[in-house]
C-alpha positions as CSV (number, residue, x, y, z in Angstrom):
1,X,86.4,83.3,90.5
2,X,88.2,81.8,93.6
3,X,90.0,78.9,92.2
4,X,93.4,78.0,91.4
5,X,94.9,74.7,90.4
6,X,96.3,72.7,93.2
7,X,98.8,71.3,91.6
8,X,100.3,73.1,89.2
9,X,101.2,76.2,88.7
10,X,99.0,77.5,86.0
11,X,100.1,80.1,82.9
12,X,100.2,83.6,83.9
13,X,98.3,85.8,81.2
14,X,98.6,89.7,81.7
15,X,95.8,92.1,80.7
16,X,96.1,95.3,80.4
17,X,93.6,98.1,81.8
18,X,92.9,101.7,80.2
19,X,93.7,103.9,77.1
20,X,96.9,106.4,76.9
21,X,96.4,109.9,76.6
22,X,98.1,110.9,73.1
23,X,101.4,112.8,74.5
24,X,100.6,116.8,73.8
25,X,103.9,116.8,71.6
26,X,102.5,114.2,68.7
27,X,99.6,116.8,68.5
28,X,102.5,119.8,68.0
29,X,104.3,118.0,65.3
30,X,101.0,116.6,63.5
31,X,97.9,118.2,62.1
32,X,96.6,120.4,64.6
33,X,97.5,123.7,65.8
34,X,96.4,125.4,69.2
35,X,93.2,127.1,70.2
36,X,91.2,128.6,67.7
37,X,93.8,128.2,65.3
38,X,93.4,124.9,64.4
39,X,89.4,124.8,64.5
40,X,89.8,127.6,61.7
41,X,92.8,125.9,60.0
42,X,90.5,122.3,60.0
43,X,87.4,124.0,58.5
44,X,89.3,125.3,55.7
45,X,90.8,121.7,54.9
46,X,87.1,120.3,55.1
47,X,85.9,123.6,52.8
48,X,88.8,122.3,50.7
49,X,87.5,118.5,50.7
50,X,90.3,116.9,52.9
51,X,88.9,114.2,55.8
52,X,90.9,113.6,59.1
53,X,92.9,110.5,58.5
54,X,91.7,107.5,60.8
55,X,94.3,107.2,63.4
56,X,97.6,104.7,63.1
57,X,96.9,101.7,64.9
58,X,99.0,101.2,67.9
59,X,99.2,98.8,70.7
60,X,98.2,99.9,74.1
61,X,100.1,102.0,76.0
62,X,100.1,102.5,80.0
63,X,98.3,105.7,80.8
64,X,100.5,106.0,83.6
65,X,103.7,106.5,81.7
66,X,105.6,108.9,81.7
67,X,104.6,110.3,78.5
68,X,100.9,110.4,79.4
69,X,99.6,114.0,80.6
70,X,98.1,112.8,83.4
71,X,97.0,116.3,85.3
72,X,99.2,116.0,88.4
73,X,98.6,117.3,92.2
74,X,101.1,120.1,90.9
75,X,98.3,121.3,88.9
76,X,95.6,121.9,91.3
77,X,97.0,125.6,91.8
78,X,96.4,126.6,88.5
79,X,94.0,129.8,87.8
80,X,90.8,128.7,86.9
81,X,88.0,130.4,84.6
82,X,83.9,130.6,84.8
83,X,82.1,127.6,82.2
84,X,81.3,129.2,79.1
85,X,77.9,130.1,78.3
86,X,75.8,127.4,77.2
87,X,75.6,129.0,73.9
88,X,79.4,128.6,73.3
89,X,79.4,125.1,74.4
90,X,77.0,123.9,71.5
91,X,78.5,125.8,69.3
92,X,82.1,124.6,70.7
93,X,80.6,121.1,70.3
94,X,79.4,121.5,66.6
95,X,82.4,122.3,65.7
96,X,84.3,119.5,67.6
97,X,82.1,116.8,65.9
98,X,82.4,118.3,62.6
99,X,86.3,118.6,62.2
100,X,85.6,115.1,63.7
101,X,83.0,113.7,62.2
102,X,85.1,110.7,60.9
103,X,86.2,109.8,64.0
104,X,83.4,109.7,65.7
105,X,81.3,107.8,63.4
106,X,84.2,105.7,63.6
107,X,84.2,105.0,67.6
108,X,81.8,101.9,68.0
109,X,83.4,99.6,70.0
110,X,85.0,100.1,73.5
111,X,88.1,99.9,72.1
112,X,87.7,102.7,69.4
113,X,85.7,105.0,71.7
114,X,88.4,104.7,74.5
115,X,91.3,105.8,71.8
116,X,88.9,108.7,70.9
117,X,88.6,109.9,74.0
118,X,92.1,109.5,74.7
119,X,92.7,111.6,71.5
120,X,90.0,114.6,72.9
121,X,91.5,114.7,76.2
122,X,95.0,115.2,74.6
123,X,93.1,118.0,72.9
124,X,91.7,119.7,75.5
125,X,95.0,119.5,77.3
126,X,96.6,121.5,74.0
127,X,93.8,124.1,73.4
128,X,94.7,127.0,75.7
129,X,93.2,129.9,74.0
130,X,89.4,128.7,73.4
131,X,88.2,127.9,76.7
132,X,84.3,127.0,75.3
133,X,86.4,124.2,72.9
134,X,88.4,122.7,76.0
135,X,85.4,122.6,77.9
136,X,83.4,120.1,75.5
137,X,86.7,118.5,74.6
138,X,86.9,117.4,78.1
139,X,83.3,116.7,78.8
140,X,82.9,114.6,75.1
141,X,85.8,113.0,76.3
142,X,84.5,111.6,79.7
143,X,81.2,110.5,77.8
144,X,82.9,108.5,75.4
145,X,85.1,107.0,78.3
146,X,82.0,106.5,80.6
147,X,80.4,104.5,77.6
148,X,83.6,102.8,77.0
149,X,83.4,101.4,80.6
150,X,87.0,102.8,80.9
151,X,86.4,105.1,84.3
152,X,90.6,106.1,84.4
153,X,90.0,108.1,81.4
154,X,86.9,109.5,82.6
155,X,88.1,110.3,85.8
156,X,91.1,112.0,83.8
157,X,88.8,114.4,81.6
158,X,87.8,115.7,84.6
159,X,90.8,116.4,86.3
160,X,91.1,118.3,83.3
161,X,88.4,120.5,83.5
162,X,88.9,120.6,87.0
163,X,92.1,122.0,86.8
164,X,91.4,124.7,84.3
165,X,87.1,125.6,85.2
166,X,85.3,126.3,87.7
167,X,83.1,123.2,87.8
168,X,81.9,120.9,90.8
169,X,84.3,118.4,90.1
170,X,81.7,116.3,93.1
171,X,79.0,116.7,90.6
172,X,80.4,115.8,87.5
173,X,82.2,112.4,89.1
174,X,78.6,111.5,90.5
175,X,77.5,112.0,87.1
176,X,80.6,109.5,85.7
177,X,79.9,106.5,88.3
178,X,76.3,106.7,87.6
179,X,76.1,106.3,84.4
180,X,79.4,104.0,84.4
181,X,76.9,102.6,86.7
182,X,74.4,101.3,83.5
183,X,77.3,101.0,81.1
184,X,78.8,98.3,83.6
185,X,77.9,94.9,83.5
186,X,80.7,93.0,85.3
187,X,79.8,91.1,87.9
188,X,81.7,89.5,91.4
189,X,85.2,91.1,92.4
190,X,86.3,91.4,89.4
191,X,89.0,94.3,88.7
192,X,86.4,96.3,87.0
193,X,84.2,96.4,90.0
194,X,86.4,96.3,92.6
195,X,87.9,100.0,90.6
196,X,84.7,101.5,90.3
197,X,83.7,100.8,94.2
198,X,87.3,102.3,95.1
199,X,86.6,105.4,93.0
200,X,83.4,106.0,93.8
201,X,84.7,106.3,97.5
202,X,86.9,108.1,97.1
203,X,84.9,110.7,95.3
204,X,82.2,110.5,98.0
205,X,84.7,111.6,100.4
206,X,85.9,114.4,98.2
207,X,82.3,114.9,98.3
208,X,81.8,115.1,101.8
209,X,85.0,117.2,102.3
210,X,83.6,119.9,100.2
211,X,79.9,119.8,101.6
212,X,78.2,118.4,98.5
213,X,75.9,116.0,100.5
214,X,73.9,115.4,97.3
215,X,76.7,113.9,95.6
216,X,77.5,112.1,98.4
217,X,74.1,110.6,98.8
218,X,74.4,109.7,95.0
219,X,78.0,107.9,95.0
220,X,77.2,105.9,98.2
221,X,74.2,105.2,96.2
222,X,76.1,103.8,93.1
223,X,78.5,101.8,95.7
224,X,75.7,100.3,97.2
225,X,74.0,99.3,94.3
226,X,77.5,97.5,92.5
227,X,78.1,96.4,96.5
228,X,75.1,93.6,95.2
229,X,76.6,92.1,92.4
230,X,79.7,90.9,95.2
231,X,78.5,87.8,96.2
232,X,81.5,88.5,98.9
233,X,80.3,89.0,102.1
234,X,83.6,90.3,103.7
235,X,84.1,92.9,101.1
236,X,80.8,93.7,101.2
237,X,81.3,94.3,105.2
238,X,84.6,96.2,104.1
239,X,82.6,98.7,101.7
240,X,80.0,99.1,104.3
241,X,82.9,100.2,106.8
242,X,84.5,103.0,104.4
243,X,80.4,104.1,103.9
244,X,79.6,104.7,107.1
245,X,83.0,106.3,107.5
246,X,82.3,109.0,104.5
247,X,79.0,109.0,106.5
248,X,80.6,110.2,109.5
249,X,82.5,112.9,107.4
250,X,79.3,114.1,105.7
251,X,77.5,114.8,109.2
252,X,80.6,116.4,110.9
253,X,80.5,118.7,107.6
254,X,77.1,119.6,108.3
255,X,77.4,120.3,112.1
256,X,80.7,122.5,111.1
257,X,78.3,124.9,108.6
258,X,75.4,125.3,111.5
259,X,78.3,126.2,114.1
260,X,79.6,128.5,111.4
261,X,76.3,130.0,110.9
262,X,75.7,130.6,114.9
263,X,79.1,132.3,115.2
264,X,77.4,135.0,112.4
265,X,74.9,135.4,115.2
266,X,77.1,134.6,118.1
267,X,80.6,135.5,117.9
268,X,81.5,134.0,121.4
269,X,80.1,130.9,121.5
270,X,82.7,128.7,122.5
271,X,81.1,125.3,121.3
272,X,80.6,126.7,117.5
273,X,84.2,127.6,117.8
274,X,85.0,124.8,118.9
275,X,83.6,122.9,115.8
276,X,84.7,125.4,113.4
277,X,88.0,125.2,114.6
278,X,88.5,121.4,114.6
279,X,86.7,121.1,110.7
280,X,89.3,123.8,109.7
281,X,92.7,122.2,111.4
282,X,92.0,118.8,111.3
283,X,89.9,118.2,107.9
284,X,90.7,121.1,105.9
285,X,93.7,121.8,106.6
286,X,93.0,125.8,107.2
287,X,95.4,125.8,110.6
288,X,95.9,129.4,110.2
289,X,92.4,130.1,110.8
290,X,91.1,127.6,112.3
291,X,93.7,127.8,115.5
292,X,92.0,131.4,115.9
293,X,88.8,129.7,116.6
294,X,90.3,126.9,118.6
295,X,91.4,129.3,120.8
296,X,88.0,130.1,121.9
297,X,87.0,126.7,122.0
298,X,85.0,125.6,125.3
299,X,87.1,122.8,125.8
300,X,90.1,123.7,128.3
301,X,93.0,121.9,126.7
302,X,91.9,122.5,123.0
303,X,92.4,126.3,123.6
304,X,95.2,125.6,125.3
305,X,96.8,124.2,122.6
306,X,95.7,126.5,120.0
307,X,97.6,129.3,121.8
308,X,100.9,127.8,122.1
309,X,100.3,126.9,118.4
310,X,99.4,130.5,117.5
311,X,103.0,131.3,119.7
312,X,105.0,128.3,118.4
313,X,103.9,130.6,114.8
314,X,105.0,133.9,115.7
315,X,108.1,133.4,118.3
316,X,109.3,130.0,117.3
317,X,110.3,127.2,119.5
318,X,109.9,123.7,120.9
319,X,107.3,122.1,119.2
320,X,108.2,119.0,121.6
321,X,105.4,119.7,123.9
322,X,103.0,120.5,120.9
323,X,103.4,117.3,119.4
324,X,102.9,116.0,123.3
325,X,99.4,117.8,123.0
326,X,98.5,117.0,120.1
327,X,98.8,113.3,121.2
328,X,97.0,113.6,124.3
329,X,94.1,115.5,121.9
330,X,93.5,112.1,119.7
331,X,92.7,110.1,123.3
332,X,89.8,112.8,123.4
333,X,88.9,113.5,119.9
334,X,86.7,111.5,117.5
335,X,86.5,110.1,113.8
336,X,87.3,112.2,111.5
337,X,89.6,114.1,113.9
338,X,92.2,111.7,114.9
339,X,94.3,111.0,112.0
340,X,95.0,114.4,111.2
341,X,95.5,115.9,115.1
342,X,98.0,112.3,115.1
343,X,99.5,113.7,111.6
344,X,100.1,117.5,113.0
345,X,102.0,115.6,116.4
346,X,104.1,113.9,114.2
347,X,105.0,116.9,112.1
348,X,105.7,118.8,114.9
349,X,107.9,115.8,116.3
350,X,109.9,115.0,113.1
351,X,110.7,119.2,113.2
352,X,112.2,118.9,116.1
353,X,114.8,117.0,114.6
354,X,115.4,114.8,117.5
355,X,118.5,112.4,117.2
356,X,118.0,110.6,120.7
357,X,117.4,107.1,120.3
358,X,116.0,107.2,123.3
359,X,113.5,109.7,122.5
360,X,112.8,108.2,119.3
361,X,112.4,104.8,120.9
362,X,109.4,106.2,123.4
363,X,107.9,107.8,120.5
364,X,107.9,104.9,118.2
365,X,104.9,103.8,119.0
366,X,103.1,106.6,118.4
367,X,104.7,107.1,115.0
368,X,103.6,104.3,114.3
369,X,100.0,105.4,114.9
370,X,100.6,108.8,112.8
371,X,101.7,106.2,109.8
372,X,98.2,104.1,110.7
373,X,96.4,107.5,110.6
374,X,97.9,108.7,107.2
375,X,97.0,105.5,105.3
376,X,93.9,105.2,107.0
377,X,92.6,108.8,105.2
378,X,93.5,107.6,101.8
379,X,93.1,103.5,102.3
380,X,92.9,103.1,98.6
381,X,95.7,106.0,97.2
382,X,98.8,104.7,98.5
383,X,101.0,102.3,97.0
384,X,104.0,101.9,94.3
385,X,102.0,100.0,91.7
386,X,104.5,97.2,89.5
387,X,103.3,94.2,86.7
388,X,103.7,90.6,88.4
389,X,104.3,88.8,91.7
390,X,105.6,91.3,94.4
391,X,106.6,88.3,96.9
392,X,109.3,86.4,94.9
393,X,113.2,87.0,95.9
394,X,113.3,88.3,92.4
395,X,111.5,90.8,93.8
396,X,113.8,91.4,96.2
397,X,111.9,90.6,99.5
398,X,112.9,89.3,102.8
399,X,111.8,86.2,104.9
400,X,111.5,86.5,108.7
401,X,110.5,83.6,110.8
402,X,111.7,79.9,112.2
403,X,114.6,79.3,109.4
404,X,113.5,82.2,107.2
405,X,112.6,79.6,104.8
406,X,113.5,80.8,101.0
407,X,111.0,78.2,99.5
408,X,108.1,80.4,100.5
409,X,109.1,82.8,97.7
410,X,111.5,81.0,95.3
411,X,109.1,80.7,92.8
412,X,109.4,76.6,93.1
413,X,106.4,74.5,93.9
414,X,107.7,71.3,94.1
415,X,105.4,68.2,93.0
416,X,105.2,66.2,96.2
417,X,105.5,67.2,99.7
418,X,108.9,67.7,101.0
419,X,111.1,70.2,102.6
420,X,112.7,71.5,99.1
421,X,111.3,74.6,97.8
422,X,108.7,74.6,100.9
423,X,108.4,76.5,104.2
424,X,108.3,73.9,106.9
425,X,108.3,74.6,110.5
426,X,106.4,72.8,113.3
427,X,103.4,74.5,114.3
428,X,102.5,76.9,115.4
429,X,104.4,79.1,113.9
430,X,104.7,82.3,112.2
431,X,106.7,83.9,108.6
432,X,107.0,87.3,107.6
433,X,107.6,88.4,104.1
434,X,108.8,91.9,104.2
435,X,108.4,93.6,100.5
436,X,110.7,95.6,99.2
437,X,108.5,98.5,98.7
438,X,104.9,99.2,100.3
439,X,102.6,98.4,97.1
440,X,99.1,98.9,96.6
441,X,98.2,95.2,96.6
442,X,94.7,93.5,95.7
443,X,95.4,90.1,95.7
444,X,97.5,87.4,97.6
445,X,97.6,83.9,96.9
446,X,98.7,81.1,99.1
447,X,99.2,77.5,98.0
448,X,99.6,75.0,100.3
449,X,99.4,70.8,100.1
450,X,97.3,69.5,97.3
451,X,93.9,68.6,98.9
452,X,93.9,65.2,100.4
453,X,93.6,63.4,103.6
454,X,94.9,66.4,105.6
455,X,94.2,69.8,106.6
456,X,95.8,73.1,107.5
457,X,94.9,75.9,109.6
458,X,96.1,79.5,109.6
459,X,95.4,83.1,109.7
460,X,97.2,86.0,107.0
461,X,98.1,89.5,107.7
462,X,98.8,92.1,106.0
463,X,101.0,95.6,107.2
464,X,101.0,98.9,105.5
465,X,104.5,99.4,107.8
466,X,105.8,96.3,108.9
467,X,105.2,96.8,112.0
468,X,101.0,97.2,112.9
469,X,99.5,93.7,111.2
470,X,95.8,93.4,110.5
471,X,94.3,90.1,110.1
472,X,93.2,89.6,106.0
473,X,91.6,86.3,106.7
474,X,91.2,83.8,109.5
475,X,91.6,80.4,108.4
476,X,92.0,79.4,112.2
477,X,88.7,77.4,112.1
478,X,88.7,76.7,108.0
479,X,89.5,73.6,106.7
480,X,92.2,74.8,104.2
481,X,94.3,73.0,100.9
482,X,95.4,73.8,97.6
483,X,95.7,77.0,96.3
484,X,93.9,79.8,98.9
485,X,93.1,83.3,96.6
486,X,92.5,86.5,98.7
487,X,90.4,89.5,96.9
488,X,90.2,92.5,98.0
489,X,90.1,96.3,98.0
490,X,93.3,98.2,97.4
491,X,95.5,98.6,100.6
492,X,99.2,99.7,100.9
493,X,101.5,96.6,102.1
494,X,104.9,96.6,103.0
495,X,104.5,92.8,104.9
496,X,102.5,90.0,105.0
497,X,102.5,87.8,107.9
498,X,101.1,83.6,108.0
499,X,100.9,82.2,111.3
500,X,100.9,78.3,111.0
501,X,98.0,76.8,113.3
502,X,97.8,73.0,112.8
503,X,97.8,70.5,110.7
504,X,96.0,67.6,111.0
505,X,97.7,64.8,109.9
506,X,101.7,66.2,110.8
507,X,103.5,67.9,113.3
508,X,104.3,70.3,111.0
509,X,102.7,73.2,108.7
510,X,103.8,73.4,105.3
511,X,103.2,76.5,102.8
512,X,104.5,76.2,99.1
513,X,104.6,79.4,97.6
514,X,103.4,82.8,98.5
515,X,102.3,85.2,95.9
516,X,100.8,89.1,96.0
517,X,100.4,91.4,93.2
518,X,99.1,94.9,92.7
519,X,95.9,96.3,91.3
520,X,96.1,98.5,88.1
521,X,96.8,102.5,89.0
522,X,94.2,104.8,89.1
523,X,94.1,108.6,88.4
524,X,93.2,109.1,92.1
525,X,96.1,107.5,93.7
526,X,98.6,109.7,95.5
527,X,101.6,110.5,93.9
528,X,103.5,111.5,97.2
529,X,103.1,114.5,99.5
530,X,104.5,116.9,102.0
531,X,103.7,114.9,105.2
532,X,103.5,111.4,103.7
533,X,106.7,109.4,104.9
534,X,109.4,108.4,101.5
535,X,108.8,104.6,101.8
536,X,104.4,105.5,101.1
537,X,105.2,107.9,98.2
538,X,103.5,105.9,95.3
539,X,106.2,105.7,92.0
540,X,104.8,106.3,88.4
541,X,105.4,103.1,86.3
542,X,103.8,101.1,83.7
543,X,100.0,100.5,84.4
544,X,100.6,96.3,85.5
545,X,98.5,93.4,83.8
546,X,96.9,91.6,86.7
547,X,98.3,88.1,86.6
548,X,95.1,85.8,86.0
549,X,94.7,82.0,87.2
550,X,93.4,79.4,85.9
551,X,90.1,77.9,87.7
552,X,91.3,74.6,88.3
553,X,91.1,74.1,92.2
554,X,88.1,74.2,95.0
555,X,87.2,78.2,96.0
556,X,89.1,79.4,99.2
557,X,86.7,81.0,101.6
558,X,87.5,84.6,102.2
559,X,87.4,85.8,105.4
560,X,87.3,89.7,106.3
561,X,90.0,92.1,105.6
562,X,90.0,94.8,108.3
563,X,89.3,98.3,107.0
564,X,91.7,100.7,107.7
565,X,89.2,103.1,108.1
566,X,87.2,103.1,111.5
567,X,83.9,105.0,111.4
568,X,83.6,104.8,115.5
């Protein structure tokens, strides 16, 4: 799983993930109609002895084109209705397999299942005036993806229903990754794993935002269990870390509903409103409410705060000296408060609309931290996600270091040691490749000398900013040749950084090509938002086939990525 050829450069073969959802339009202009038209209009062609046609075949398309109808953050304000009664669901489902009885008997494979459940979901997303019809349109639909082993779909029938029911979207994705959980058989960090572990996080902390502790118990459960098959052990120690993070956010949910329950007893006690307060600012975003109970809080500077907040609202301002509190708050709060009190300082800084480059060189710093804070709450969401290798001058990326040497990304990897199309410096010493846009990488290869007489040492980094590195893997003490492959779970990356330790046969260190390319895009990454920064807004684009190597070379060691989540 961790070899490469050390001295070639193998093929590259692309595979592609996922189904397309059938574009709402193709359903206008074909055979069905909407709501309970079409049902009705369907039953009379079957009365009438007419069959659905089996569908054209069509090559693959990326469900994150823009022709898919992908529900979209846009959507989450849209009114939402009770679930029909159970009664209207079978009967809403009797109907469904009927008028698609072919289809269905037809759906066997993976392959046909995944196009029929592209095909209901396209459905569901049409039907706007039978709401028991949508419904099982959309759960049929995940089913057929879950036992497809395609969890994109799946995750996208339920955005559907979640955008038009009331449902417990926590429930039903618990539901998804545990019986994706039986249907899945791949093994290792493989792209199918390493997806279902990143989506079943990030569910679990939808989870624990919303107080479903249950589901949380039973997603961590599902993590834990595909966690096994990762015979990893610094991934392993990386899905451990986001665990006991979502952990952490479970138990502060918990303490936040007993202080909400004393303050129905107690209306003045200043710890409960303390708790209240920071759950409502700082994790649910509810700052209109929750500064009322800061207010009250029994800690000094909190209350403080909250007033000139609650002022800064009414009368207007400086918000200067808010952001300046709401920095000196992160020294004194804890996981999972910091990021967001470091998010609403840098708000209030970047409203300020401060040209000083003075000011904005003092602040830097802590910028910088507000950046580390946003990725840190969605470490698998952010990201443009693009087909191929992301570190190439083709690419359009930058080389900083002792000669900025162009033969660490050229593309050329020449067939003996020497200077051309190599980075060559004596070590120690240090390159940085600087992308052209932050991606959501998974994967970074690094070839250096065939293996041989010599060794090399040296340590990669990876930077969601360019400017804060975090070590991927420390080769310091590892006897390293050949091609090194580095696994691991989504991140955003803007720069990658190699620092050059030794070699032990020359005075130099030598690095023939560097390589990074993106995992596939998932229905939960984040398409951009109010407070996220332009260069971190994720683009839409073609779902990318993940370049695959041969296994020609001895396995690279991997040594621990560092989470940008931390539980303490």
């Amino acid at each position: 799983m961790f070899t490469l050829a050390s001295s070639q450069r193998p093929a590259t073969v692309t595979r592609t993930t996922g189904v397309t959802l059938v574009h709402a339009q193709e359903w206008r202009s074909s055979r069905f109609p909407r709501g309970r038209l079409w049902m009705g209009l369907l039953l009379l062609a079957i009365g009438a002895g007419w069959q659905p046609a089996p569908p054209p075949v069509q090559a693959p398309q990326p469900s994150g084109s823009p022709d898919s109808k992908t529900p979209q953050p846009e959507d989450v304000g849209a009114t939402k209705i009770q679930v029909p009664a159970p009664a209207e669901l079978k009967k809403a489902e009797g109907l469904i397999r009927e008028v698609l009885s072919a289809e269905f008997a037809a759906a066997k494979t993976p392959a046909q299942k995944q196009a029929l459940a592209a095909r209901l979901i396209a459905l569901a997303l049409e039907t706007e005036d039978d709401p028991a019809a949508r419904f099982m349109l959309g759960m049929l639909a995940r089913d057929l993806a879950a036992e497809a082993g395609d969890l994109t779909a799946a995750w996208e029938a339920i955005q559907v229903l979640e955008k038009h029911f009331l449902v417990e979207g926590p429930k039903l994705k618990a539901e998804l990754f545990e019986r994706l959980l039986k249907e899945t058989r791949a093994a290792g960090p493989s792209e199918a794993t390493l997806t279902f572990v990143e989506g079943a996080l990030v569910a679990a902390r939808e989870a624990a935002l919303s107080g479903k502790t249950e589901c949380v118990s039973r997603l961590i459960s599902a993590v834990q269990t595909i966690s096994k098959r990762i015979e990893v052990a610094p991934i392993r120690q990386e899905i451990s870390q986001h665990i006991k993070a979502i952990e952490t956010l479970a138990a502060s949910w918990k303490r936040f509903l007993e202080a909400k329950n004393r303050l129905e007893l107690a209306a003045a006690e200043s710890q409960a409103h303390t708790t209240v307060g920071l759950w409502l600012c700082l994790i649910q975003g509810d700052w209109p409410i929750g500064l009322k109970h800061l207010s009250a809080s029994d800690q000094p500077s909190l209350a403080a705060l909250a007033a000139q907040e609650l002022k800064y609202e009414q009368l207007g301002g400086d918000p200067l000296p808010l952001a300046e509190g709401w920095f000196q708050e992160v020294e004194r709060l804890e996981f999972p408060f910091r990021q967001a009190a470091l998010l609403r300082a840098r708000a209030h800084f970047e409203s300020a609309g401060a040209a000083d480059p003075e000011l904005l060189k003092r602040w830097q710093p802590r910028l910088d931290l507000a950046l580390q804070a946003e990725l840190a709450l969605y470490p698998f969401q952010y990201g443009v996600v693009t087909q191929g290798n992301v570190a190439s001058l083709e690419a359009g990326v930058q080389v900083v270091g002792r000669g900025a040497m162009p033969g660490l990304v050229d593309g050329v990897i020449p067939p003996i040691v020497g200077a051309q199309g190599m980075a060559v410096a004596p070590w120690p010493c240090e390159w940085t490749v600087v992308l052209r846009e932050t991606y959501r990488l998974r994967e970074i290869r690094l070839k250096l000398p065939d293996p041989g007489k010599f060794v090399q040492f040296f340590v990669l980094s990876t930077s969601p900013d360019g400017r804060n590195f975090f070590v991927l893997a420390d080769h310091s003490k590892v006897p390293s040749a050949g091609w090194q492959r580095f696994i691991f779970l989504a991140r955003p990356v803007k720069a990658i950084r190699i620092q050059g330790i030794s070699h032990t046969g020359d005075q130099n260190f030598y690095v023939s090509e560097l390589e990074a390319y993106c995992t596939a895009p998932a229905p939960w990454v984040i398409r951009g938002t109010a407070t996220s920064p332009q260069l971190l807004r994720p683009r839409r684009g073609p779902r990318p086939g993940l370049p695959v190597r041969g296994n020609e070379a001895p396995a690279s060691r991997v040594s621990p990525p560092s989470a940008p989540v931390n539980p303490n």
